[in-house]
PDB file of N, CA, C and O in Angstrom, chain B, residues numbered from 101:
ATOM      1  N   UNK B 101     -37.721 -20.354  14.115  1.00  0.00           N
ATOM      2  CA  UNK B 101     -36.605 -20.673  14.967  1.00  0.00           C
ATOM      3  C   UNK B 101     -35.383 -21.079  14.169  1.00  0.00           C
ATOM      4  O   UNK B 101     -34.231 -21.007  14.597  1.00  0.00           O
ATOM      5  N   UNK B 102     -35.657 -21.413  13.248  1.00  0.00           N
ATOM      6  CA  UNK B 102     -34.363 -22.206  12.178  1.00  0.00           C
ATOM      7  C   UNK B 102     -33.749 -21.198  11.502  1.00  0.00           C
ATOM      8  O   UNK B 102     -32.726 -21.442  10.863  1.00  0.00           O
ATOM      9  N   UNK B 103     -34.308 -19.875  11.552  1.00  0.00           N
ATOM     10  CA  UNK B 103     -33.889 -19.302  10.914  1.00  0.00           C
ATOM     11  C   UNK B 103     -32.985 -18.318  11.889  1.00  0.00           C
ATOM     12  O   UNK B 103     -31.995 -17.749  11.427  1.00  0.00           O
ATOM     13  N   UNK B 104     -33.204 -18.229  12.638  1.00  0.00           N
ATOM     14  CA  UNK B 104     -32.984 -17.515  14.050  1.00  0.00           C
ATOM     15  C   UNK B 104     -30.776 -18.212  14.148  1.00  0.00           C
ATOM     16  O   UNK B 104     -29.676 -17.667  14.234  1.00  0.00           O
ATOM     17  N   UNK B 105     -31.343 -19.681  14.053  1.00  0.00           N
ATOM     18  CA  UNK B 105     -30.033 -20.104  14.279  1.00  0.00           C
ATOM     19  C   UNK B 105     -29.165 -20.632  13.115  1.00  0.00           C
ATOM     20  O   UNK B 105     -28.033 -21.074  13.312  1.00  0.00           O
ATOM     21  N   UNK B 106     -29.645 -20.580  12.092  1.00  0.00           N
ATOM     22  CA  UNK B 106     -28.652 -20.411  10.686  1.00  0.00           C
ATOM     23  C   UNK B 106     -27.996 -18.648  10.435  1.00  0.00           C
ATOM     24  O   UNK B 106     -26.864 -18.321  10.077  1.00  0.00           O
ATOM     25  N   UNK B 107     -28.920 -17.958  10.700  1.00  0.00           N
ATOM     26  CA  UNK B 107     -28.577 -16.561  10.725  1.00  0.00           C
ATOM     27  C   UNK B 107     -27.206 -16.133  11.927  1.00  0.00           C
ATOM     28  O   UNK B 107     -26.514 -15.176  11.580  1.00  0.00           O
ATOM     29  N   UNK B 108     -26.966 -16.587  12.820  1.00  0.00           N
ATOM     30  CA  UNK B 108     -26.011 -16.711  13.829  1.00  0.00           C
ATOM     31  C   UNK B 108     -24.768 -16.410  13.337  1.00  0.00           C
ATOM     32  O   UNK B 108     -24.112 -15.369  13.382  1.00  0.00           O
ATOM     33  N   UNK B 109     -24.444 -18.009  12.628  1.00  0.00           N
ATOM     34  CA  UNK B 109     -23.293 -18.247  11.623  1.00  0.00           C
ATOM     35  C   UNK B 109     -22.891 -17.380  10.748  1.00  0.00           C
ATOM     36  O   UNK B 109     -21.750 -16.919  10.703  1.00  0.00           O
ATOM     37  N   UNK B 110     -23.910 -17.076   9.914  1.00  0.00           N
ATOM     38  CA  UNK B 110     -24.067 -16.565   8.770  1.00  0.00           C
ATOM     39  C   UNK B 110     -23.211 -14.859   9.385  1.00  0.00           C
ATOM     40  O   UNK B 110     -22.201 -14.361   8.889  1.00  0.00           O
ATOM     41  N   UNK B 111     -23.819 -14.446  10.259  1.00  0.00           N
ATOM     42  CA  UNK B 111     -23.227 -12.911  11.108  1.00  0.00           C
ATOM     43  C   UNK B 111     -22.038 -13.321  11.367  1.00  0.00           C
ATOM     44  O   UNK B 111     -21.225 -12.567  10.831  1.00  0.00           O
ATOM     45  N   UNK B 112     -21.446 -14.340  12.058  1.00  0.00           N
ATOM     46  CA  UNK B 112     -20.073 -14.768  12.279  1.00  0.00           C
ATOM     47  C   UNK B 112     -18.823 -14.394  11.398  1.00  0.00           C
ATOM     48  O   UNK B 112     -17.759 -13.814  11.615  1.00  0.00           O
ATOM     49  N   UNK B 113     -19.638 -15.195   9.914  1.00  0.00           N
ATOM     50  CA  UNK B 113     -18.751 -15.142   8.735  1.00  0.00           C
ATOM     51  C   UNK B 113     -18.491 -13.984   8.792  1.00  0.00           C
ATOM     52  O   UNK B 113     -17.483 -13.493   9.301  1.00  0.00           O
ATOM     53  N   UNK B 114     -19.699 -13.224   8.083  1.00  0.00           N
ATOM     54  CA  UNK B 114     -19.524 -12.341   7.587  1.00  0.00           C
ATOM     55  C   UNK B 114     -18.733 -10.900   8.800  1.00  0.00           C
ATOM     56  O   UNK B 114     -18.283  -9.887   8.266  1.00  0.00           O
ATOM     57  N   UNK B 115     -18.707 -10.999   9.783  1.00  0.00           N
ATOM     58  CA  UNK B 115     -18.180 -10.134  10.863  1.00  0.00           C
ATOM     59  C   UNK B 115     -16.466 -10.851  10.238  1.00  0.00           C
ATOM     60  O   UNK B 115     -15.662 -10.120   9.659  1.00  0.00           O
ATOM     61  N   UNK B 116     -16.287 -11.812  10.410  1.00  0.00           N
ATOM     62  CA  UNK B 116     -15.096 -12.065  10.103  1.00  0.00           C
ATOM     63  C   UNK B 116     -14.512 -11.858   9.344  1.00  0.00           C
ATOM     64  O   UNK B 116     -13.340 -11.527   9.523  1.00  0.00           O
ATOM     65  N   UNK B 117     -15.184 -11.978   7.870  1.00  0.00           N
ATOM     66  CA  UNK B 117     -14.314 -11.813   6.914  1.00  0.00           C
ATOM     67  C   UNK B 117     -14.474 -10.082   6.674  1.00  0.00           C
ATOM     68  O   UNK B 117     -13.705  -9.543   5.878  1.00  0.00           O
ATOM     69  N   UNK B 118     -15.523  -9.250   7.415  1.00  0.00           N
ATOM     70  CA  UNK B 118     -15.415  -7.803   6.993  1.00  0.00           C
ATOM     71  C   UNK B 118     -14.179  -7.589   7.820  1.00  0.00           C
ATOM     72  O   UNK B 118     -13.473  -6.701   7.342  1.00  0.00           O
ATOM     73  N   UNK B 119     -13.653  -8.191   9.030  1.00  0.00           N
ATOM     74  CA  UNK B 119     -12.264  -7.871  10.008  1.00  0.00           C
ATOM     75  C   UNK B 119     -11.112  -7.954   9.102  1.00  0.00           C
ATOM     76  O   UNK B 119     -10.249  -7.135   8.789  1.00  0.00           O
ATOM     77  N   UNK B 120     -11.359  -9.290   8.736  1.00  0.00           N
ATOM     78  CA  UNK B 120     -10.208  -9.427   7.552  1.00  0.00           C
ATOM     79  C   UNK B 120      -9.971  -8.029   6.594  1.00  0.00           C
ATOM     80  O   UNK B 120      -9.022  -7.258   6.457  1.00  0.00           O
ATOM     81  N   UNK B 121     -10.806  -8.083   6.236  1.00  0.00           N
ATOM     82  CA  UNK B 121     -10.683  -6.996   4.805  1.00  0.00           C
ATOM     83  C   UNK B 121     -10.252  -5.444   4.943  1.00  0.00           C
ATOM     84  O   UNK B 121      -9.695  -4.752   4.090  1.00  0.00           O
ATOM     85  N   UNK B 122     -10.770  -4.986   6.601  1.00  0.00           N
ATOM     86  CA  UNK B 122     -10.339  -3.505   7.333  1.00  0.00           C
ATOM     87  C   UNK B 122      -8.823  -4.464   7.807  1.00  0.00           C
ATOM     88  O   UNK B 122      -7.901  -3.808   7.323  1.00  0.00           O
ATOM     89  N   UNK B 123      -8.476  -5.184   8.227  1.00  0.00           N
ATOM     90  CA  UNK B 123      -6.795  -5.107   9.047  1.00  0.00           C
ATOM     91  C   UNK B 123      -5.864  -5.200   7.461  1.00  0.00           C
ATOM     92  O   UNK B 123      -4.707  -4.783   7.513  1.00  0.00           O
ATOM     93  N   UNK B 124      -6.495  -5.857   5.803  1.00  0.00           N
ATOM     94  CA  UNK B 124      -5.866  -5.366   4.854  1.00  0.00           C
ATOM     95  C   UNK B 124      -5.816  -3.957   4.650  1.00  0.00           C
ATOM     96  O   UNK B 124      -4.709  -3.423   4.729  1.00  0.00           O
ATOM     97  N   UNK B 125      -6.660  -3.369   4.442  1.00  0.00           N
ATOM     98  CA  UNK B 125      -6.924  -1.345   4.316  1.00  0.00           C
ATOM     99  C   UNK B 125      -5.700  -1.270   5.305  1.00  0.00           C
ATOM    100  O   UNK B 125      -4.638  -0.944   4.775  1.00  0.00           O
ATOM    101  N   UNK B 126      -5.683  -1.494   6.513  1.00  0.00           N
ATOM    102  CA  UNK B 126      -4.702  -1.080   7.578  1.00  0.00           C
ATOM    103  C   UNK B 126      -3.724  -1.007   7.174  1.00  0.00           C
ATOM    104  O   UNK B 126      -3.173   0.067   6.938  1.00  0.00           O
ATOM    105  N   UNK B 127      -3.062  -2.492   6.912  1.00  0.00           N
ATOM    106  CA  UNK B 127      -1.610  -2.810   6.788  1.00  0.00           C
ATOM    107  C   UNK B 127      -1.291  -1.847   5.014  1.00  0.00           C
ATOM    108  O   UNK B 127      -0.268  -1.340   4.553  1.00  0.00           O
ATOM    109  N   UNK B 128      -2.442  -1.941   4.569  1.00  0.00           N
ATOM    110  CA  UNK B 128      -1.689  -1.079   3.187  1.00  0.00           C
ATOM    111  C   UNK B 128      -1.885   0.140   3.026  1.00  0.00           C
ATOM    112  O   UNK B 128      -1.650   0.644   1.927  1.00  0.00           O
ATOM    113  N   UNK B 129      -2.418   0.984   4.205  1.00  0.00           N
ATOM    114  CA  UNK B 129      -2.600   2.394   4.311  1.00  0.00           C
ATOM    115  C   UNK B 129      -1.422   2.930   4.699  1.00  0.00           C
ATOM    116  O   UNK B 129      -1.261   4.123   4.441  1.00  0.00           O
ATOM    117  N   UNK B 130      -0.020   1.985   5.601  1.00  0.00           N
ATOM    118  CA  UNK B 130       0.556   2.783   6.183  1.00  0.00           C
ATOM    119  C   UNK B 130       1.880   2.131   5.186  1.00  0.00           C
ATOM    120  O   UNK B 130       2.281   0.970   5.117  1.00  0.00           O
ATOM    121  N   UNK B 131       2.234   3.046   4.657  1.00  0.00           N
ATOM    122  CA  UNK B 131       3.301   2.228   4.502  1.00  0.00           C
ATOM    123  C   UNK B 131       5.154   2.820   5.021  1.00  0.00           C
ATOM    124  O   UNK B 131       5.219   3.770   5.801  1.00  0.00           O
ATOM    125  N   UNK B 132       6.375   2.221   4.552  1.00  0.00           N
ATOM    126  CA  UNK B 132       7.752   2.396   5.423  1.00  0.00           C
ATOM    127  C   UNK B 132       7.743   3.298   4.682  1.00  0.00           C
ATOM    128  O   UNK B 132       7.380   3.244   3.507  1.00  0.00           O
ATOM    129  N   UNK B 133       8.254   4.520   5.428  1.00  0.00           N
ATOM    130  CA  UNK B 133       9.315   5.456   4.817  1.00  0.00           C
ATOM    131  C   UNK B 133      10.879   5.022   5.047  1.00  0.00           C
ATOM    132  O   UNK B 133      11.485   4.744   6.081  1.00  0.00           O
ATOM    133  N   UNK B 134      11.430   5.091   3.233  1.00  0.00           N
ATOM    134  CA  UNK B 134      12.365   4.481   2.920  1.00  0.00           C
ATOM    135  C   UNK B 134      13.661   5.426   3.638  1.00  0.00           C
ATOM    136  O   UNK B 134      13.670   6.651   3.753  1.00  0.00           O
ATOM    137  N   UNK B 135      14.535   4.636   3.993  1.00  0.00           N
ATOM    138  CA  UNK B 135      16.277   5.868   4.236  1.00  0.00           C
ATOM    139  C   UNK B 135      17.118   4.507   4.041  1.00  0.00           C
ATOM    140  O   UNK B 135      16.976   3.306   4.267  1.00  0.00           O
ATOM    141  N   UNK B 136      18.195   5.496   3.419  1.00  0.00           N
ATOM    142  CA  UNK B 136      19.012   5.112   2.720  1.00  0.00           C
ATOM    143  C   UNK B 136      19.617   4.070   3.114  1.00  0.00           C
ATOM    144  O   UNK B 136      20.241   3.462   2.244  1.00  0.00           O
ATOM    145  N   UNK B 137      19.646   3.334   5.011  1.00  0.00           N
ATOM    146  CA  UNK B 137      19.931   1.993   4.930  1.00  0.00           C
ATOM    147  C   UNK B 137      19.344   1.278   5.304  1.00  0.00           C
ATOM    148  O   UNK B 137      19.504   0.535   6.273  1.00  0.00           O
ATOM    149  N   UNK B 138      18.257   1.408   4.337  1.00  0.00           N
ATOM    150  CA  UNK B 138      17.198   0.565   4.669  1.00  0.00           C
ATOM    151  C   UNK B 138      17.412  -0.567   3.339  1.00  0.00           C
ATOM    152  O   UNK B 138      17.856  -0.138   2.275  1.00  0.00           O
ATOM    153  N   UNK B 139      17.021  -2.188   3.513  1.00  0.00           N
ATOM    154  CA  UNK B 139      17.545  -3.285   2.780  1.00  0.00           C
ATOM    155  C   UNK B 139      16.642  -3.972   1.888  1.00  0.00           C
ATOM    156  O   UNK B 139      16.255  -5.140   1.921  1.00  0.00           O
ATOM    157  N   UNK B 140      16.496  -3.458   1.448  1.00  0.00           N
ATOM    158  CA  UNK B 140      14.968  -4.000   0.442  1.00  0.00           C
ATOM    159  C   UNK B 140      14.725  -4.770  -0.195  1.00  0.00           C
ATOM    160  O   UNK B 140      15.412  -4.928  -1.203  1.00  0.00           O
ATOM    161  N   UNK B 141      13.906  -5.413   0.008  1.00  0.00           N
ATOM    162  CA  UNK B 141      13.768  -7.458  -0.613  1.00  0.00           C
ATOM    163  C   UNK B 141      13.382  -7.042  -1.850  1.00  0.00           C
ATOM    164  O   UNK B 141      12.303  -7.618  -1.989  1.00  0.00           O
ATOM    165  N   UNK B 142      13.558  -6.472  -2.736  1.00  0.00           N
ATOM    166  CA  UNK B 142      12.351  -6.216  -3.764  1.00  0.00           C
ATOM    167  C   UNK B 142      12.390  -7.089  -4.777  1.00  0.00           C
ATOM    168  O   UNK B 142      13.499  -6.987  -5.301  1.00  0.00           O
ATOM    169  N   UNK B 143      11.627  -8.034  -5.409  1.00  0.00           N
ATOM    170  CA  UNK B 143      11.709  -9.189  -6.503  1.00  0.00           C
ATOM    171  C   UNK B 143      10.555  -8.796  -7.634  1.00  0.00           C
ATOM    172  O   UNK B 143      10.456  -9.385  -8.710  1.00  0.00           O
ATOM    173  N   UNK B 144       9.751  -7.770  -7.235  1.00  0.00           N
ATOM    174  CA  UNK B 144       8.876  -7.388  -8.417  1.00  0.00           C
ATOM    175  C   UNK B 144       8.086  -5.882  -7.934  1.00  0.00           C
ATOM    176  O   UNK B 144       7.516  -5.511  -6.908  1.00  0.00           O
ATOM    177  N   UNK B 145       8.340  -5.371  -9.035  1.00  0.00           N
ATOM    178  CA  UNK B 145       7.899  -3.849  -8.761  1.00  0.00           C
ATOM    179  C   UNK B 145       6.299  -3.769  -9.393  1.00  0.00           C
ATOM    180  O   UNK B 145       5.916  -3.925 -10.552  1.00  0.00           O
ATOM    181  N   UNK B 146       5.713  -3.534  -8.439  1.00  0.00           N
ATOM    182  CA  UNK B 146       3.796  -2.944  -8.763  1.00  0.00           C
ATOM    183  C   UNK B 146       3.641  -2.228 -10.096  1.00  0.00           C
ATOM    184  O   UNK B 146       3.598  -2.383 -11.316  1.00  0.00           O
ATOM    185  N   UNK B 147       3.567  -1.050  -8.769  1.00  0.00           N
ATOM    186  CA  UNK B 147       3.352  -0.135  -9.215  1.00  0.00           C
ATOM    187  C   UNK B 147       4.197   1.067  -8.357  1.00  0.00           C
ATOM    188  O   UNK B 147       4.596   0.774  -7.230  1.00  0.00           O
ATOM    189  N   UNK B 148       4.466   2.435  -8.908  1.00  0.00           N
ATOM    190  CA  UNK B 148       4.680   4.004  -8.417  1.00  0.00           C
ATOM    191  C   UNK B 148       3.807   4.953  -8.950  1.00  0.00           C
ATOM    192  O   UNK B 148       3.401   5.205 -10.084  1.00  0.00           O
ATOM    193  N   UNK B 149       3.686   5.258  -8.211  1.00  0.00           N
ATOM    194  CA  UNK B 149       2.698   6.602  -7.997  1.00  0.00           C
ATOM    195  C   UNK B 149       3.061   7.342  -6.996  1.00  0.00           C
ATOM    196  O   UNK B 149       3.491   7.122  -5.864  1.00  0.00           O
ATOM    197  N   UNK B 150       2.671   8.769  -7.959  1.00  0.00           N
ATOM    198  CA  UNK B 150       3.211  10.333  -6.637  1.00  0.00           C
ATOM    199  C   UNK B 150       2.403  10.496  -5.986  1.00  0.00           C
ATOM    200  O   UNK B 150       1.272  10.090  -6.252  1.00  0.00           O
ATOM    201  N   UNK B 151       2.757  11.276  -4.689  1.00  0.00           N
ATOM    202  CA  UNK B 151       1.873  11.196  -3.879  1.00  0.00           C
ATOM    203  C   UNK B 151       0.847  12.964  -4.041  1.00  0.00           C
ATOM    204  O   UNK B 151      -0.341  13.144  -3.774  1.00  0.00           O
ATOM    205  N   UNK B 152       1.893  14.008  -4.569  1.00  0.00           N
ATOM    206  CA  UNK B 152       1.624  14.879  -5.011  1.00  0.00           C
ATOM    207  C   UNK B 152       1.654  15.367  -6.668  1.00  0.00           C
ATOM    208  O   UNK B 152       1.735  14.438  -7.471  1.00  0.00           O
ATOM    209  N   UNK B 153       1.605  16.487  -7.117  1.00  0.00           N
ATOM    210  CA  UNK B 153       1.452  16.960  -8.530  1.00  0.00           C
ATOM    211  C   UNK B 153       2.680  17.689  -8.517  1.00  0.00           C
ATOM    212  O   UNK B 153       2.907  18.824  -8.098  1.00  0.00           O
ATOM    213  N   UNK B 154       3.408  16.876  -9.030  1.00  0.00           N
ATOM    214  CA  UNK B 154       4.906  18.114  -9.037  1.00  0.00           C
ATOM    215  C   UNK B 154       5.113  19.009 -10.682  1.00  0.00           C
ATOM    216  O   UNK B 154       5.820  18.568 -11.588  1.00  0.00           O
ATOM    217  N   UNK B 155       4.522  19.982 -10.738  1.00  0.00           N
ATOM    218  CA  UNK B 155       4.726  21.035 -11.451  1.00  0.00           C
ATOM    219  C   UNK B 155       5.518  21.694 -11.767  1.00  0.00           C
ATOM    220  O   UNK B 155       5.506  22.158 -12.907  1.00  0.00           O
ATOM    221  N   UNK B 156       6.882  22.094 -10.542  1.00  0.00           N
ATOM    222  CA  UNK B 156       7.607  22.424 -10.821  1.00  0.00           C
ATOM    223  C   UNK B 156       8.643  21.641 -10.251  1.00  0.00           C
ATOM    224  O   UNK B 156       8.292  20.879  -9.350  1.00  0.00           O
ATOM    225  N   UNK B 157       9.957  21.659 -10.604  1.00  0.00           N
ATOM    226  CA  UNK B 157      11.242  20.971 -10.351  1.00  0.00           C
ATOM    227  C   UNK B 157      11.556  20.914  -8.886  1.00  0.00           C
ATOM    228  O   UNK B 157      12.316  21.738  -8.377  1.00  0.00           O
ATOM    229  N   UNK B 158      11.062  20.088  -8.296  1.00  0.00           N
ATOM    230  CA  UNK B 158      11.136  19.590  -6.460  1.00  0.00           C
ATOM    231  C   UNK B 158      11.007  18.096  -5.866  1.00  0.00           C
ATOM    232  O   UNK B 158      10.350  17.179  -6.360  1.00  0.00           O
ATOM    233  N   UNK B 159      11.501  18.076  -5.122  1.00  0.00           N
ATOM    234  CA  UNK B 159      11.465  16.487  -4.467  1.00  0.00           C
ATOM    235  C   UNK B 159       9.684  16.911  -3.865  1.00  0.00           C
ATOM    236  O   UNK B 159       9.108  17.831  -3.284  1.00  0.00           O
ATOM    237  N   UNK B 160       9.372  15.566  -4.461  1.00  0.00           N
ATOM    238  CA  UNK B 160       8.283  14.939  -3.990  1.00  0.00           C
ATOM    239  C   UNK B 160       7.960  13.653  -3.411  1.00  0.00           C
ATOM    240  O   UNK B 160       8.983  12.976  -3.313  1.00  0.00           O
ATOM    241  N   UNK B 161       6.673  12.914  -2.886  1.00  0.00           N
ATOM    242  CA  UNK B 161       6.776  11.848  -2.303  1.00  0.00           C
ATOM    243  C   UNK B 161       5.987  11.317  -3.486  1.00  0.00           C
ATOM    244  O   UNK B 161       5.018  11.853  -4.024  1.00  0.00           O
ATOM    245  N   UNK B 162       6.852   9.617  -3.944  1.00  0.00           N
ATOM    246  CA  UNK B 162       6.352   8.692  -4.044  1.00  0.00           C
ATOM    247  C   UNK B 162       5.965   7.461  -3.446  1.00  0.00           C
ATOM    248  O   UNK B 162       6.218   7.376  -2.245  1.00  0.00           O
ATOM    249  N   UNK B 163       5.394   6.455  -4.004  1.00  0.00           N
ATOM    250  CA  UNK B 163       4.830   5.763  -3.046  1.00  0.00           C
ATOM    251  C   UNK B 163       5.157   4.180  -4.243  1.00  0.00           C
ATOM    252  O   UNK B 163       4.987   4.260  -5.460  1.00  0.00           O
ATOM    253  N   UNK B 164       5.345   3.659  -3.959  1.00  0.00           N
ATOM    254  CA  UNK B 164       6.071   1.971  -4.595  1.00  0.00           C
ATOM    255  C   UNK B 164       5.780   0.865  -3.669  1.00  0.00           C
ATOM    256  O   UNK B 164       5.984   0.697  -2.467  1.00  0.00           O
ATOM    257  N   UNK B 165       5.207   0.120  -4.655  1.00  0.00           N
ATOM    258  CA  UNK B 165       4.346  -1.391  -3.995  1.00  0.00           C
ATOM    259  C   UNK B 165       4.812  -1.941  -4.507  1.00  0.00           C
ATOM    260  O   UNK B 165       4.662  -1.748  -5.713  1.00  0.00           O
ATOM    261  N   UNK B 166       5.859  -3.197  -4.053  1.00  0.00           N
ATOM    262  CA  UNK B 166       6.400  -4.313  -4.777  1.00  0.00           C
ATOM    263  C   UNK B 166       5.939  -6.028  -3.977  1.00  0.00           C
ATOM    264  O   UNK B 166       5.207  -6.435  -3.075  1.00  0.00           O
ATOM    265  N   UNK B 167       6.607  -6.419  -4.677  1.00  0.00           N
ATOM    266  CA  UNK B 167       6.121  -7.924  -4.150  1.00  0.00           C
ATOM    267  C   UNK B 167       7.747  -8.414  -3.565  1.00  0.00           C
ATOM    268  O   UNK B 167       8.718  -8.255  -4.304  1.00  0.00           O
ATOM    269  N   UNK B 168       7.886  -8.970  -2.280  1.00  0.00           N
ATOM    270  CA  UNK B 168       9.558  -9.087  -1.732  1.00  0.00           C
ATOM    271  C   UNK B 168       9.412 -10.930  -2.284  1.00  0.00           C
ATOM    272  O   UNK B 168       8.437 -11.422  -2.852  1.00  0.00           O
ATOM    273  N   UNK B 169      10.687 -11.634  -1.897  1.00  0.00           N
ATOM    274  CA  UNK B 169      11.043 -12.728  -2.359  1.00  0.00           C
ATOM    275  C   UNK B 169      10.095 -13.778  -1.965  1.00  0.00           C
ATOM    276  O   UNK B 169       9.926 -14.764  -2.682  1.00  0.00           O
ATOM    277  N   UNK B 170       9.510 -13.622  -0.928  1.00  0.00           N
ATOM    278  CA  UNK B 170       8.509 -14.379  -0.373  1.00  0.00           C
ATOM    279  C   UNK B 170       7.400 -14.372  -0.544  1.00  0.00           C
ATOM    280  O   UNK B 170       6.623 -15.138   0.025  1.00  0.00           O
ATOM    281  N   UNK B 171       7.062 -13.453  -1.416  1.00  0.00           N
ATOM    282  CA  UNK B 171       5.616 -12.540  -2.218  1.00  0.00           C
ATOM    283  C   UNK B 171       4.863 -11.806  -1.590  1.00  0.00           C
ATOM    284  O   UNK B 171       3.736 -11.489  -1.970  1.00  0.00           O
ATOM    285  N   UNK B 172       5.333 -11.494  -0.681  1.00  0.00           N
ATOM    286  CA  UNK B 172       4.494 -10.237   0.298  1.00  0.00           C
ATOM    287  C   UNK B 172       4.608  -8.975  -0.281  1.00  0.00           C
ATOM    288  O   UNK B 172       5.582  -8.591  -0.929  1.00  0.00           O
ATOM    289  N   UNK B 173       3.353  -8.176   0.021  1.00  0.00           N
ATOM    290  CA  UNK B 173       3.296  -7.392  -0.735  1.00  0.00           C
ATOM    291  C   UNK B 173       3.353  -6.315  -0.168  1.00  0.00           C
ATOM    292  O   UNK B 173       2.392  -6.083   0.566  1.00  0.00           O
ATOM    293  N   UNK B 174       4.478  -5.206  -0.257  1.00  0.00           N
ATOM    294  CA  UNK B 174       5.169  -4.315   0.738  1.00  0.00           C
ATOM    295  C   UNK B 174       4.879  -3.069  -0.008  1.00  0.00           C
ATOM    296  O   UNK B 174       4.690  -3.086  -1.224  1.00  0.00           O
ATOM    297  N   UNK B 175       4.843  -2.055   0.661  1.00  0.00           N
ATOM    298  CA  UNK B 175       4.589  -0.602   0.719  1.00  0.00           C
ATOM    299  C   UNK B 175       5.882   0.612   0.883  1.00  0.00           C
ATOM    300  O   UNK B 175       6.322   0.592   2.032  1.00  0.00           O
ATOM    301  N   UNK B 176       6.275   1.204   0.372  1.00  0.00           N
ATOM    302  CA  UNK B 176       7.611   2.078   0.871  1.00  0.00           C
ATOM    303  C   UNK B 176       7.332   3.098   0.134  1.00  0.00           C
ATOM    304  O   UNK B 176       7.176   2.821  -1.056  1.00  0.00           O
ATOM    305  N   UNK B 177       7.188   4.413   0.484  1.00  0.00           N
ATOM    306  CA  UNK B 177       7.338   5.464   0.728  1.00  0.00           C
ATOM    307  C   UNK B 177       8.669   6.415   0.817  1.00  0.00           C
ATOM    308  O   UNK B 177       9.305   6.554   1.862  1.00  0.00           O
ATOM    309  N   UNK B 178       8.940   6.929  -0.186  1.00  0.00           N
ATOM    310  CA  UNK B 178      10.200   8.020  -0.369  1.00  0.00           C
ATOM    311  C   UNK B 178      10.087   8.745  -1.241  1.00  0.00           C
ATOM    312  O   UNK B 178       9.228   8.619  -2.113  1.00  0.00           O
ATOM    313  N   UNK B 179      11.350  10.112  -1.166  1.00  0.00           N
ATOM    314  CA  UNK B 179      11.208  11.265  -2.145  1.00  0.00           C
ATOM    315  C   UNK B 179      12.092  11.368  -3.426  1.00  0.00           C
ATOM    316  O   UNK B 179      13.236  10.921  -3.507  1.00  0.00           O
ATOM    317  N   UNK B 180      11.616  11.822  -4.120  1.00  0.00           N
ATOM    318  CA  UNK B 180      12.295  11.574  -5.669  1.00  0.00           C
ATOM    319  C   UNK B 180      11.858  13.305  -6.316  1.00  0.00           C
ATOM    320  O   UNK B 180      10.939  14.067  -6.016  1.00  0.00           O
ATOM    321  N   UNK B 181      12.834  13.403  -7.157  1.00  0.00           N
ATOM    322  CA  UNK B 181      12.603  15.245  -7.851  1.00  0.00           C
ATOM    323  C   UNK B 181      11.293  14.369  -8.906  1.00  0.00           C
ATOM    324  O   UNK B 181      11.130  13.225  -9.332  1.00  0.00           O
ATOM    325  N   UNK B 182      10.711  15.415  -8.965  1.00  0.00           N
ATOM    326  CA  UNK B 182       9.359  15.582  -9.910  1.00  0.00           C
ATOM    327  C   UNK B 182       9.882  15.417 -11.463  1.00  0.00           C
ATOM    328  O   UNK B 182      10.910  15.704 -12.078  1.00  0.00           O
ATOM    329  N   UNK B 183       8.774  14.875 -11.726  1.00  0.00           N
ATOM    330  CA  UNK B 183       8.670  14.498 -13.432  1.00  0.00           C
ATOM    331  C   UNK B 183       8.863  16.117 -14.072  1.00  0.00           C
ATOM    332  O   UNK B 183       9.497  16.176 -15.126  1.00  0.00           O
ATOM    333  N   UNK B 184       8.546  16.926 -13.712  1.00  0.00           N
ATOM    334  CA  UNK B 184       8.844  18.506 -14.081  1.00  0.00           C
ATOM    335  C   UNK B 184       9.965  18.559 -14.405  1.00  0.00           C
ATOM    336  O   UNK B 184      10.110  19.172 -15.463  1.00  0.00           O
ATOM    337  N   UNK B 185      11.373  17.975 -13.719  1.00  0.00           N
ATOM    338  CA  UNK B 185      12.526  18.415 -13.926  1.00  0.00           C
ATOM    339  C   UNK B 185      13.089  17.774 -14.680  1.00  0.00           C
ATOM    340  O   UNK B 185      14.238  18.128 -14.947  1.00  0.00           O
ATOM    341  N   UNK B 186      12.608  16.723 -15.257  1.00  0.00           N
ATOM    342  CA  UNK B 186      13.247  16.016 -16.741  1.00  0.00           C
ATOM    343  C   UNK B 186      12.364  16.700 -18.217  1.00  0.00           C
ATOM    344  O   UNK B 186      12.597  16.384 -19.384  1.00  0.00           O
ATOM    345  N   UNK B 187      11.446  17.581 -17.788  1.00  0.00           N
ATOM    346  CA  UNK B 187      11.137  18.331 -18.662  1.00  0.00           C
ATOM    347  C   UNK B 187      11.671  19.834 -18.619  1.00  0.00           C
ATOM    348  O   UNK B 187      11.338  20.750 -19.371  1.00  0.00           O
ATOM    349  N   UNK B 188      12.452  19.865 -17.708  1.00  0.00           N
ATOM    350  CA  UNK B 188      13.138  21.639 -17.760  1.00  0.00           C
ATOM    351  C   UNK B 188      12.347  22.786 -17.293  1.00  0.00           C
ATOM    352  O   UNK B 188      12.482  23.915 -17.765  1.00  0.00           O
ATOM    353  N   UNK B 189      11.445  22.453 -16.273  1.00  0.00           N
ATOM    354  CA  UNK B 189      10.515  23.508 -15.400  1.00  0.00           C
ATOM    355  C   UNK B 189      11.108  23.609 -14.102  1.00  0.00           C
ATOM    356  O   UNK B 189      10.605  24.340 -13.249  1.00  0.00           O
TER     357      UNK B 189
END
């Protein structure tokens, strides 16, 4: 029986904190697509990464995670010409 009702809790937590951890995946799966008046807190840059393989000289999507003034950690999405075209392809 004791075990019956320590096990209860124990499902609680753990239901909870797996909620927690899918509504993070959520909020950082989607992130803003940037336009041009859009106002951007940005106080520290992540990381960038493309979203595609740009091979040849074309706007592609990147993707930039920074940290804003308040330290939240934000997502934005916009297009930039490919690493190709500073090499002359």
């Amino acid at each position: 029986m004791t075990s019956k009702k320590m096990s209860k809790p124990a499902n609680l937590v753990l239901a909870s904190l797996g909620l927690l951890l899918s509504l993070g995946a959520l909020a950082e799966s989607a992130p803003t697509t940037y336009t041009y008046d859009a106002n951007l807190d940005i106080q520290n840059v992540l990381s960038i990464s493309s979203v595609e393989e740009g091979r040849t000289c074309k706007p592609i999507d990147y993707i930039m995670k920074y940290a804003d003034s308040s330290g939240k950690i934000q997502t934005v999405k916009y297009k930039a010409l490919s690493d190709a075209c500073s090499r002359g392809h």
